[in-house]
DSSP file (Angstrom, degrees, kcal/mol; ACC not computed):
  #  RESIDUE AA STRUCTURE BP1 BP2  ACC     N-H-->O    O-->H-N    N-H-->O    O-->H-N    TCO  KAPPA ALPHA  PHI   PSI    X-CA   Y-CA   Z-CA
    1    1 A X              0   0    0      0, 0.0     3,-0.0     0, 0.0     0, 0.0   0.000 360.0 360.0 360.0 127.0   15.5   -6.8  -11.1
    2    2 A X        -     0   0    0      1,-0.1     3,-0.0     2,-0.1     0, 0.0  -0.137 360.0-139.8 -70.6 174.9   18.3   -5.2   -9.2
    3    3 A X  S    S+     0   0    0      2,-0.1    -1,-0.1     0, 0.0     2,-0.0   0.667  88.9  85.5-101.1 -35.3   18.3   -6.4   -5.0
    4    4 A X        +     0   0    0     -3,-0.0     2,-0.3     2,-0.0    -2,-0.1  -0.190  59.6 173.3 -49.7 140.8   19.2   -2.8   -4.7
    5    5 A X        -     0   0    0      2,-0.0     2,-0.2    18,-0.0    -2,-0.1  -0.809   8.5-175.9-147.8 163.5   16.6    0.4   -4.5
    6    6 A X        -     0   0    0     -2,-0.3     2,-0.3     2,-0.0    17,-0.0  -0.900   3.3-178.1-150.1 155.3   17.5    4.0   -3.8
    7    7 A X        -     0   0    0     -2,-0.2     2,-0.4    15,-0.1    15,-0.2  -0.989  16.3-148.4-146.1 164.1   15.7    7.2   -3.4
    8    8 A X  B     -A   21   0A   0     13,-3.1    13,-2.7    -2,-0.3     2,-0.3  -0.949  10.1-179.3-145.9 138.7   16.2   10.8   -2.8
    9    9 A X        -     0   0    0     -2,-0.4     2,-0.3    11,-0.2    11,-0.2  -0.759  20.0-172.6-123.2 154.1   13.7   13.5   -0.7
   10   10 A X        -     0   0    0     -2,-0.3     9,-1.3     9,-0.1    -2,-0.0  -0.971  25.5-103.0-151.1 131.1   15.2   16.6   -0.9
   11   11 A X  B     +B   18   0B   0     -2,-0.3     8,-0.3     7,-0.2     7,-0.2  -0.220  38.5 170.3 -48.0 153.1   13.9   20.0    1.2
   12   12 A X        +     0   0    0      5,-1.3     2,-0.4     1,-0.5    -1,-0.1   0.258  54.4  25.8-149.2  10.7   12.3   22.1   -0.9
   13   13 A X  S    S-     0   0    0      4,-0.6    -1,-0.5     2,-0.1     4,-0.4  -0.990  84.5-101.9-169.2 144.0   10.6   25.0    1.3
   14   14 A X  S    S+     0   0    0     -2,-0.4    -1,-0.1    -3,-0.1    -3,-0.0   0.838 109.7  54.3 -40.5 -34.0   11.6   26.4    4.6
   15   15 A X  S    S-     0   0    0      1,-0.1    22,-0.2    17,-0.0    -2,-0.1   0.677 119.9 -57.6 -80.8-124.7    8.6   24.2    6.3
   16   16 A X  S    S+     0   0    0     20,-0.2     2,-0.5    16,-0.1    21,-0.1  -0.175  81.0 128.1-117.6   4.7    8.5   20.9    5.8
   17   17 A X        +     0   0    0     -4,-0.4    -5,-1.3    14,-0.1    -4,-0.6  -0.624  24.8 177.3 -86.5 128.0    8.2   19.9    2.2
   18   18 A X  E     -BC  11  30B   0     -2,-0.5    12,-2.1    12,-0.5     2,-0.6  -0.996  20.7-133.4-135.4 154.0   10.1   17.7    0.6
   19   19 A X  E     - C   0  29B   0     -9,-1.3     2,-0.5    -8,-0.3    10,-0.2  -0.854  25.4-171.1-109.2 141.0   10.5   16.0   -3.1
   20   20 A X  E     + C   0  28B   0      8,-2.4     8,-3.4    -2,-0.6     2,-0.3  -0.743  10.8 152.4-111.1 146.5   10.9   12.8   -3.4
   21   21 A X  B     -A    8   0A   0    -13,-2.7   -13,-3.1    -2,-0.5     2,-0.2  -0.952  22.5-145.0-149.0-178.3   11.7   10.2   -6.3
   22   22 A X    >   -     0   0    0     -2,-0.3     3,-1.5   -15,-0.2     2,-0.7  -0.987  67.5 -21.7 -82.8  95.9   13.0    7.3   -7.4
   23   23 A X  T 3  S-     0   0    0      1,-0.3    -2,-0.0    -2,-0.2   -16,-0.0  -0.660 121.2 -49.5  82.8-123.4   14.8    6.0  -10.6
   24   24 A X  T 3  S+     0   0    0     -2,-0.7    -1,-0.3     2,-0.0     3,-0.1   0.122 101.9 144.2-136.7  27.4   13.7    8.8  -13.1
   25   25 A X    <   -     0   0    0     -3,-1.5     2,-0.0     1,-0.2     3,-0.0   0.066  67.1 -93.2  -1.9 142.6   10.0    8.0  -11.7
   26   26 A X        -     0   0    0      1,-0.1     2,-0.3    -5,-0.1    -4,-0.2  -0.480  60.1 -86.7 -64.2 157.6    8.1   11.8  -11.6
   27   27 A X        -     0   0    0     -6,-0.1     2,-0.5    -3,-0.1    -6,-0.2  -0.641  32.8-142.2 -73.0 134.8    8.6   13.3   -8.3
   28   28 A X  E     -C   20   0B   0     -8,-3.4    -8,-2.4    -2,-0.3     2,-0.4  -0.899  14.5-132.1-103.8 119.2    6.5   12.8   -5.5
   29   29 A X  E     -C   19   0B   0     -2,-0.5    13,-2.0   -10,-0.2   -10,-0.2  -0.629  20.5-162.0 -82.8 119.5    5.8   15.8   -2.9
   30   30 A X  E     +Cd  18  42B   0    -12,-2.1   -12,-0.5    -2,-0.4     2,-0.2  -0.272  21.3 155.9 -60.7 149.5    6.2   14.9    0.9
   31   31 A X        -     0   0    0     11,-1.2    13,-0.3    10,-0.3     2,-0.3  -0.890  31.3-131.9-167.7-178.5    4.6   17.1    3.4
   32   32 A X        -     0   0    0     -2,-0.2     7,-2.0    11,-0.1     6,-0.6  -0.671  36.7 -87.6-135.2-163.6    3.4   17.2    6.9
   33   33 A X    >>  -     0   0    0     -2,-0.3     4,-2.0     4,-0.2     3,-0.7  -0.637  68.7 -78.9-101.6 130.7    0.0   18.5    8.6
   34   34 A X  T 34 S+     0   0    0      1,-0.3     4,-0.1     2,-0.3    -1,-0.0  -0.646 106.3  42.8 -90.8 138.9    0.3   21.9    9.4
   35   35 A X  T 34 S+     0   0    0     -2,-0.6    -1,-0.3     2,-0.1    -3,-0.0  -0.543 129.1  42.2-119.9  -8.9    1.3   24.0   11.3
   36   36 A X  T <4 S+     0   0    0     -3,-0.7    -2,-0.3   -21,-0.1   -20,-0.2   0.901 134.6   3.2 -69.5 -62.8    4.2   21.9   11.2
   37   37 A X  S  < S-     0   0    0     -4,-2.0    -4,-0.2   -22,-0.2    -2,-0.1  -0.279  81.1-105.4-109.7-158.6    4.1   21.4    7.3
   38   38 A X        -     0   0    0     -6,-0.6    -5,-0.2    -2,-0.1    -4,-0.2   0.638  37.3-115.8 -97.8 -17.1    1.8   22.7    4.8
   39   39 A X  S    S+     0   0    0     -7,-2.0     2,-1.9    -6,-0.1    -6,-0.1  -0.411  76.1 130.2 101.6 -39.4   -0.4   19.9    3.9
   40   40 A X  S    S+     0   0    0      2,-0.0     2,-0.3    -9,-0.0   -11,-0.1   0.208  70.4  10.4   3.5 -15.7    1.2   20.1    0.1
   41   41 A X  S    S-     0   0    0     -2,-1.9   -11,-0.3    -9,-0.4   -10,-0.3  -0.917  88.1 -59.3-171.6-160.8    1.7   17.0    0.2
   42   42 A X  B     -d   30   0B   0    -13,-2.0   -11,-1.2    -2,-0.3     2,-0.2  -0.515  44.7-135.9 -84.7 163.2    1.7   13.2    1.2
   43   43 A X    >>  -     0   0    0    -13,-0.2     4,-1.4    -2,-0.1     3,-1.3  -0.432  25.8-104.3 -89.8-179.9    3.1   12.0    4.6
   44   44 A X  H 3>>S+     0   0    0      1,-0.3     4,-3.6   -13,-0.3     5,-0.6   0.991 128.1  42.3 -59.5 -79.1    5.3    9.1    5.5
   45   45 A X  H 3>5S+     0   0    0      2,-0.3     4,-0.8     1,-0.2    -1,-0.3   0.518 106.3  58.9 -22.3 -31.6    2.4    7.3    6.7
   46   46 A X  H <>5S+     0   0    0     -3,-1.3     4,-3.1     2,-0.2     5,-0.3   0.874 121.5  33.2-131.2 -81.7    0.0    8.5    3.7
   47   47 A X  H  X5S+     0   0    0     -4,-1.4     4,-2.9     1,-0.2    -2,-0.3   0.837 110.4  55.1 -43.9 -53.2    3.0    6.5    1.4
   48   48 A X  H  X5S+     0   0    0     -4,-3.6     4,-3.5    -5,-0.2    -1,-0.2   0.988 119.3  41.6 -54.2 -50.9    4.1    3.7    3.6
   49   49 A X  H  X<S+     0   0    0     -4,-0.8     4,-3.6    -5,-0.6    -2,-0.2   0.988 117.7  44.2 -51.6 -52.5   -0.3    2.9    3.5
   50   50 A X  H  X S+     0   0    0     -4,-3.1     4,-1.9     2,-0.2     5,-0.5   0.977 114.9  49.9 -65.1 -49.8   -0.5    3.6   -0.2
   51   51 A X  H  X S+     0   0    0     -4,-2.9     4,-1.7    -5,-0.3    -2,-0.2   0.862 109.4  59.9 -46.6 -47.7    3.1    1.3   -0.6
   52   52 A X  H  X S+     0   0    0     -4,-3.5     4,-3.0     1,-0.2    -1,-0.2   0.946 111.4  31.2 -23.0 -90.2    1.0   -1.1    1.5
   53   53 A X  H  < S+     0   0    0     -4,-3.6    -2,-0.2     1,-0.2    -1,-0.2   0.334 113.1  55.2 -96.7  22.5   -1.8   -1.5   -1.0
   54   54 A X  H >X S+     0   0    0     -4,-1.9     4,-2.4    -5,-0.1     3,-0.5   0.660 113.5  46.4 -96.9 -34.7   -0.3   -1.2   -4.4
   55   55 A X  H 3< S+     0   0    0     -4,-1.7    67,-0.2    -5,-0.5    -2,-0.2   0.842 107.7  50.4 -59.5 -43.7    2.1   -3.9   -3.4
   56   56 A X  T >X S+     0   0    0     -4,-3.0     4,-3.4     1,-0.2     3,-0.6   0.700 117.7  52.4 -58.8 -29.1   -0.5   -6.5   -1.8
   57   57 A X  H <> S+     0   0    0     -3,-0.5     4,-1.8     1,-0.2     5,-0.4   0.726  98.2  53.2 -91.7  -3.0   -2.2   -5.7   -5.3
   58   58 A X  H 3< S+     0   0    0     -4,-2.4    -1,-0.2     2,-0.2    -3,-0.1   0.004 116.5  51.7-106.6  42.8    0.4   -6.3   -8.0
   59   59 A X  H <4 S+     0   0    0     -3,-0.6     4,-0.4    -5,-0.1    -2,-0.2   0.363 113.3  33.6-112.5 -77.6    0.4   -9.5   -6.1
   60   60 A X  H >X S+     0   0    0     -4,-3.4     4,-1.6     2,-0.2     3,-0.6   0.866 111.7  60.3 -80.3 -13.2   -3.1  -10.7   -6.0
   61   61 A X  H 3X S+     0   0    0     -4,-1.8     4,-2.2     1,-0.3     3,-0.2   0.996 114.3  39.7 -88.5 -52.7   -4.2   -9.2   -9.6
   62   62 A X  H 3> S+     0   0    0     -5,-0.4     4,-1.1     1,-0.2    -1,-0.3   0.707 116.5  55.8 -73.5  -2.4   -1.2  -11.7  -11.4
   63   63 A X  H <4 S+     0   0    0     -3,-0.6    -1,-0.2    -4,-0.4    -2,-0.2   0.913 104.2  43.4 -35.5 -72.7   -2.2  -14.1   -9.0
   64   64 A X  H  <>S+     0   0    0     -4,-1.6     5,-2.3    -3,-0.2    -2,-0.2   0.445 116.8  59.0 -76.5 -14.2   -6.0  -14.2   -9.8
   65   65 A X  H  <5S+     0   0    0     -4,-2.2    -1,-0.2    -5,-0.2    -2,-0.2   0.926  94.8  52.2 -65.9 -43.3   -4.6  -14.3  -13.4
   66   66 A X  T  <5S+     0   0    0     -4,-1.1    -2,-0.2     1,-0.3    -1,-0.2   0.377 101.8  66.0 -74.0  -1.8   -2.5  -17.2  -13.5
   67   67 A X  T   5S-     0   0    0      2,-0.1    -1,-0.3    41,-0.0    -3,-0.2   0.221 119.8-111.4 -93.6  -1.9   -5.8  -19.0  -12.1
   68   68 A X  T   5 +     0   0    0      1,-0.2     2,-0.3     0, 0.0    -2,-0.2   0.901  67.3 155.7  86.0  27.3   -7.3  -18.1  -15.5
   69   69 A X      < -     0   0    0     -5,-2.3     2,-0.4    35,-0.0    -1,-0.2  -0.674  50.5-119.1 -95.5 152.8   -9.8  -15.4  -13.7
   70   70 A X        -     0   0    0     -2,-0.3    33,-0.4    -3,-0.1     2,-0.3  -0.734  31.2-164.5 -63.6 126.2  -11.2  -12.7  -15.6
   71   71 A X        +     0   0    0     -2,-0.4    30,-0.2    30,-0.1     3,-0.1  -0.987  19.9 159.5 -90.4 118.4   -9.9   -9.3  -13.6
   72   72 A X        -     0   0    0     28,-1.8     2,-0.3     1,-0.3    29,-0.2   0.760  65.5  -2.5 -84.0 -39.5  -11.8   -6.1  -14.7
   73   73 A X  E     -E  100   0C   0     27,-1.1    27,-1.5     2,-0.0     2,-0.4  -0.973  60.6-174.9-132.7 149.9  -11.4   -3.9  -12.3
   74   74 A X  E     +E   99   0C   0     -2,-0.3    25,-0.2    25,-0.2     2,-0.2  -0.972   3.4 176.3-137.9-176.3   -9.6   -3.9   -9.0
   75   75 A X  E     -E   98   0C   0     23,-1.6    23,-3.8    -2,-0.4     2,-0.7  -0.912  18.1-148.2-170.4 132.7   -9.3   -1.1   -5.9
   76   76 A X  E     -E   97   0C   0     -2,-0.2    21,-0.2    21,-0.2   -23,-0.1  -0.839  16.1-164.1-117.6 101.1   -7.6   -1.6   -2.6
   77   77 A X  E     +E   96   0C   0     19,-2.2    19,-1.2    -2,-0.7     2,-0.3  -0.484  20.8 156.5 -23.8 122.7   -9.2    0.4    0.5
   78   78 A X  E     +E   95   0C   0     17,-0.2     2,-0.3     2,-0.0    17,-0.2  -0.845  24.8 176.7-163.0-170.8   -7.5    0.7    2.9
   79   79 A X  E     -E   94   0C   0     15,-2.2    15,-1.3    -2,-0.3     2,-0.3  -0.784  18.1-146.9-151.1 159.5   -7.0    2.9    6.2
   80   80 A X  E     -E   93   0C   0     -2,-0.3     2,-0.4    13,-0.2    13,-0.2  -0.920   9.2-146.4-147.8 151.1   -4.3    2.6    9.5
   81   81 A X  E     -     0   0C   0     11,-2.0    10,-2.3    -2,-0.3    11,-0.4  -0.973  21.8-154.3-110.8 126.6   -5.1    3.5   12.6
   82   82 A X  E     -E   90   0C   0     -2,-0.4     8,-0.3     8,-0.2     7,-0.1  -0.638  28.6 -91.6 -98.2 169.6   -1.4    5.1   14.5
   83   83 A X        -     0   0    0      6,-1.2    -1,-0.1     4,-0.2     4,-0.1   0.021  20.5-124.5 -67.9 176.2   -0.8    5.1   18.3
   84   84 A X  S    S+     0   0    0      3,-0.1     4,-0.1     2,-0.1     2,-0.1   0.825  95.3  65.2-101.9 -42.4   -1.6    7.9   20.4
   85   85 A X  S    S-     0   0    0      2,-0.1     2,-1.3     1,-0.1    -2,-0.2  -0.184  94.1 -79.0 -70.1 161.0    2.4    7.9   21.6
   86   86 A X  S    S+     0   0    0      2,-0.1     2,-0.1     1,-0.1    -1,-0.1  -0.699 115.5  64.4-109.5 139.9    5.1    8.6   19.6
   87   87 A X  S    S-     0   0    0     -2,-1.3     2,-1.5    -4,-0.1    -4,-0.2   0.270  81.7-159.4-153.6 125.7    6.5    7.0   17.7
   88   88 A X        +     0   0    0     -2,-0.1    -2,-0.1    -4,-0.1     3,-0.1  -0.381  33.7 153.2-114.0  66.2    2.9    7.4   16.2
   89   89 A X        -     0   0    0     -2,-1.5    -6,-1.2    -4,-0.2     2,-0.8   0.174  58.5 -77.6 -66.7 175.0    3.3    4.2   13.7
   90   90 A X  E     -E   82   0C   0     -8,-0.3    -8,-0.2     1,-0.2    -1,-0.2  -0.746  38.2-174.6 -87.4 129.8    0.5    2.4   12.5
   91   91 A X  E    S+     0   0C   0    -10,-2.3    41,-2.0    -2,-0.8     2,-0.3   0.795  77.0   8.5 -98.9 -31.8   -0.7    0.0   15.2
   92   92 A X  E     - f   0 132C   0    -11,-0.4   -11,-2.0    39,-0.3     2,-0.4  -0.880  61.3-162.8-155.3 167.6   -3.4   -1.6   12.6
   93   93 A X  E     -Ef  80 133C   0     39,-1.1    41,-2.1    -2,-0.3     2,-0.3  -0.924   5.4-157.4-158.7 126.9   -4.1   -1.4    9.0
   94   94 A X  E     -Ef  79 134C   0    -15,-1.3   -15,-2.2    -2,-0.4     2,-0.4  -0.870   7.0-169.3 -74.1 130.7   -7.2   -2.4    7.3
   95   95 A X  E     -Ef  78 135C   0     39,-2.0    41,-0.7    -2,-0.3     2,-0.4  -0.972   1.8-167.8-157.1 117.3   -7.2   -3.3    3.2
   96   96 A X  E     -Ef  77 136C   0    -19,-1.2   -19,-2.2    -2,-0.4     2,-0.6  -0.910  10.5-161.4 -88.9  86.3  -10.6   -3.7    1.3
   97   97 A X  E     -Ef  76 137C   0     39,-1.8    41,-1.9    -2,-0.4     2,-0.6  -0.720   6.5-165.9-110.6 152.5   -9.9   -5.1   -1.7
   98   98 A X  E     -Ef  75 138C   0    -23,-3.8   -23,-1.6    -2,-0.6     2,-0.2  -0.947   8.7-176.9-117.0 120.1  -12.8   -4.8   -4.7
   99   99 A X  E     -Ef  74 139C   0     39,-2.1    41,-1.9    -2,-0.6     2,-0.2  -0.622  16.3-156.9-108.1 160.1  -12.3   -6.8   -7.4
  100  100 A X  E     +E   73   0C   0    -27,-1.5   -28,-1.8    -2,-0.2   -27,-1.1  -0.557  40.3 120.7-136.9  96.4  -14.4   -6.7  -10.2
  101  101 A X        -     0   0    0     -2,-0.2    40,-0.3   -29,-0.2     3,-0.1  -0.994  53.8-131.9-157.9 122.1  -14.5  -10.2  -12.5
  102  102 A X  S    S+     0   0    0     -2,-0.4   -31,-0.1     1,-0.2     3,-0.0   0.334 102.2  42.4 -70.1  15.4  -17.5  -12.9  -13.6
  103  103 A X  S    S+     0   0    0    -33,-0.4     2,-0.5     2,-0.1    -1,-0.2   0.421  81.9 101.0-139.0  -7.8  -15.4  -15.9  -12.7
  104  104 A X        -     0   0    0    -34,-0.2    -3,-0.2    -3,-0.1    -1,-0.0  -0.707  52.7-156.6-110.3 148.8  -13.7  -15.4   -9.6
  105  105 A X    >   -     0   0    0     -2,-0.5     3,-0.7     1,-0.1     4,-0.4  -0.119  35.4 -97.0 -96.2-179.1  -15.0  -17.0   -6.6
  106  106 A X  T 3> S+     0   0    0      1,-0.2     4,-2.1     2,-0.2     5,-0.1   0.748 118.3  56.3 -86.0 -22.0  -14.5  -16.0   -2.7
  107  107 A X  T 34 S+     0   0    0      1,-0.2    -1,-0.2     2,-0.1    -3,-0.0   0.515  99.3  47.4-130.9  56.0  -11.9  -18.7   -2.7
  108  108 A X  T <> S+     0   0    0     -3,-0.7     4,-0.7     3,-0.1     5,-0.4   0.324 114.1  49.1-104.1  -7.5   -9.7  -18.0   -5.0
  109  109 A X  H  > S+     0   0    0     -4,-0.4     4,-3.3     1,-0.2     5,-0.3   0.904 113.8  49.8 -85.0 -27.1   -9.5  -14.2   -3.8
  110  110 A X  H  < S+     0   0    0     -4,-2.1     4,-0.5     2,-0.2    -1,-0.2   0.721 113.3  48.1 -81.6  -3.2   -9.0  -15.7   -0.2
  111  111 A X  H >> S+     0   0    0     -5,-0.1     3,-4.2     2,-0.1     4,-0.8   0.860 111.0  48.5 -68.1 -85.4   -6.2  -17.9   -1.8
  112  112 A X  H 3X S+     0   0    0     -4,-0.7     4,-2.1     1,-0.3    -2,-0.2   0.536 113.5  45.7 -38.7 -37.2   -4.6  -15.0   -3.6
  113  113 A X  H 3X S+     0   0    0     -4,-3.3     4,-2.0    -5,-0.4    -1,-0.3   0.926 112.7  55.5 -46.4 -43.9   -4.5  -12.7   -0.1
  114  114 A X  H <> S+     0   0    0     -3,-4.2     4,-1.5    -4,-0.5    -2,-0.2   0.806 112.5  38.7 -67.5 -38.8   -3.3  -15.7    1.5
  115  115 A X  H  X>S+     0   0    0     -4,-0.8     4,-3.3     3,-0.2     5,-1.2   0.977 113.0  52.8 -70.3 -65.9   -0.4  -15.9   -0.9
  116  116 A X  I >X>S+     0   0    0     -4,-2.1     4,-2.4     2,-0.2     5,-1.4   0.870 114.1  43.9 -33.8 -76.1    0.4  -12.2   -1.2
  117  117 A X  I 3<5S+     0   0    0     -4,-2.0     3,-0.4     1,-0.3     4,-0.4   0.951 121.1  39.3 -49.6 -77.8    0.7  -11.7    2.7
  118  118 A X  I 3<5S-     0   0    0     -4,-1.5    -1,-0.3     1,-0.2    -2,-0.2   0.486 139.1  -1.9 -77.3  10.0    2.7  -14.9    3.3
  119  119 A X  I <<5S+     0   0    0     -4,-3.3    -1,-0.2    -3,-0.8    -3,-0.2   0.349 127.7  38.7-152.7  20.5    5.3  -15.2    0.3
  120  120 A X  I  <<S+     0   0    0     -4,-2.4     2,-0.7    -5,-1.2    -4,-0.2   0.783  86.6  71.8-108.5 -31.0    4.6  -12.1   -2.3
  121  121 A X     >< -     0   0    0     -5,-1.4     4,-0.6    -4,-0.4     3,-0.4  -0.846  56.6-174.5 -96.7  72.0    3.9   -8.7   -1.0
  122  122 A X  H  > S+     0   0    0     -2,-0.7     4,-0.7     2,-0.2    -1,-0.1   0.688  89.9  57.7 -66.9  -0.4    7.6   -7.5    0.6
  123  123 A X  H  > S+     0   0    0      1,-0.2     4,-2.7     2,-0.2    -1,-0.2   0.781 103.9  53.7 -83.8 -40.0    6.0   -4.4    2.0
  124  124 A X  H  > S+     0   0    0     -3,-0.4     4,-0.9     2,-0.2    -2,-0.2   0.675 108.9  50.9 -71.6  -6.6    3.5   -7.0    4.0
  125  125 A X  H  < S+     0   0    0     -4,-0.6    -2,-0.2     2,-0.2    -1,-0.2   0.718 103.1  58.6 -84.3 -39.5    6.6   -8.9    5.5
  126  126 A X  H  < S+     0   0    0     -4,-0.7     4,-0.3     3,-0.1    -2,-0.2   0.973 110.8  37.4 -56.6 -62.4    7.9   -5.9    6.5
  127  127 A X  H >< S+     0   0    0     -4,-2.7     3,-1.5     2,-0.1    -2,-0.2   0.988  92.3 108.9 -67.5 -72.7    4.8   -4.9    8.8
  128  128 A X  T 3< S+     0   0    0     -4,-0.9     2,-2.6     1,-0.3     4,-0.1   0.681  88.2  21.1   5.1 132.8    4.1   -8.4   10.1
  129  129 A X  T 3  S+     0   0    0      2,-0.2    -1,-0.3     1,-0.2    -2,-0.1  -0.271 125.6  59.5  92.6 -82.4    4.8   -8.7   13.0
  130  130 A X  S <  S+     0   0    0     -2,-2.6     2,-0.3    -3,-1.5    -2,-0.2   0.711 104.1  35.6 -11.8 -63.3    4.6   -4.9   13.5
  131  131 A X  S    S-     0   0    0     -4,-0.1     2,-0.4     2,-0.0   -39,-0.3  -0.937  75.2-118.9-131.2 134.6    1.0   -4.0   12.6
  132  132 A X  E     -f   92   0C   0    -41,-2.0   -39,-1.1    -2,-0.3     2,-0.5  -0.762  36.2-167.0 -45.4 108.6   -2.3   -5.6   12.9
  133  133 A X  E     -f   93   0C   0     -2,-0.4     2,-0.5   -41,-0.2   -39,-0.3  -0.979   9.0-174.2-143.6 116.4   -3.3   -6.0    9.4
  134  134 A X  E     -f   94   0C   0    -41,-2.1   -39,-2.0    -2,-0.5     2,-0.1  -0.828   7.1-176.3-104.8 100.9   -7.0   -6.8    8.8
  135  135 A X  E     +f   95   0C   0     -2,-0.5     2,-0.3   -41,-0.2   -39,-0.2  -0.508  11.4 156.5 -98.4 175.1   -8.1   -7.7    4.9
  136  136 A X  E     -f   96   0C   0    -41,-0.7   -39,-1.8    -2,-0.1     2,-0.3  -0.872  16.9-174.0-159.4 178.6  -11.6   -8.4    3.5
  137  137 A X  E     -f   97   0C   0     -2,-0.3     2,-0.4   -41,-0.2   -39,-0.2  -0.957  16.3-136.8-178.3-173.3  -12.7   -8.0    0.4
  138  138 A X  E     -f   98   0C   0    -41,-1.9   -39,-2.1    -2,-0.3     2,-1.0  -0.933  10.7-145.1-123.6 139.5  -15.7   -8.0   -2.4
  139  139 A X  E     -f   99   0C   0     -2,-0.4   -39,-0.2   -41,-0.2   -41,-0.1  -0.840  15.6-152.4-130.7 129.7  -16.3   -9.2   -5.8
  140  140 A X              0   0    0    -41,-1.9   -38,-0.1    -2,-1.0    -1,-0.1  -0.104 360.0 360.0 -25.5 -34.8  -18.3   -7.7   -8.2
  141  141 A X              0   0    0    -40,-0.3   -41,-0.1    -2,-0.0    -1,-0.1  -0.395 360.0 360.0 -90.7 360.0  -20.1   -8.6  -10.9
């Protein structure tokens, strides 16, 4: 794994739209809220959140593997609240995550969070500090 990443967003309409990729990744369509954008697509915010909780999960799911737990399912909630001022970042972040497995207990999922935040997840090291970040979660059966 290179240390290195790139991307490129490129305009793509008079307004606000832009596409963006990675690597040779499909392109992903950027937008804002109109009237400013069109809605067409995600926002900075929409992505930094979503970045958020795929990252914390391809974290805990090999995590809860390498403890030898069944994972069936999982799904990560989760929601930010921004500031009223601009710069109108995320002041707090919420992440629900639902797991769905017959063997894993509440603390191996409160291990695996624990681990992910403090030495796995680089998108959660980046907000630390930053952002409020509130987790929970459920298991399944």
């Amino acid at each position: 794994m290179s240390n290195h990443l790139a991307a490129t967003v490129t305009l793509t309409n008079a307004k606000m739209q832009f596409a963006a990729s990675t690597r040779t990744n499909p392109i992903v369509q950027m937008d804002y809220f109109p009237p400013i954008g069109d809605g067409e697509g995600y926002t900075g915010l929409e992505m930094l959140l979503m970045s958020f909780a795929g990252c914390s999960a391809s974290s805990i799911v090999p995590l809860l593997r390498r403890m030898r737990k069944t994972v069936a399912g999982f799904v990560v909630n989760a929601s930010g609240d921004r500031r009223e001022q601009h710069p109108t970042c995320f002041h707090t972040i919420t992440a629900e995550y639902v797991v769905t497995s017959p063997d894993i207990e509440e603390e191996d999922m409160q291990k695996a969070i624990q681990m992910s935040e403090e030495t796995y997840c680089p998108v959660w090291a980046m907000l630390k500090g930053n952002v409020t970040i509130t987790t929970s979660f459920r298991i399944e059966r």
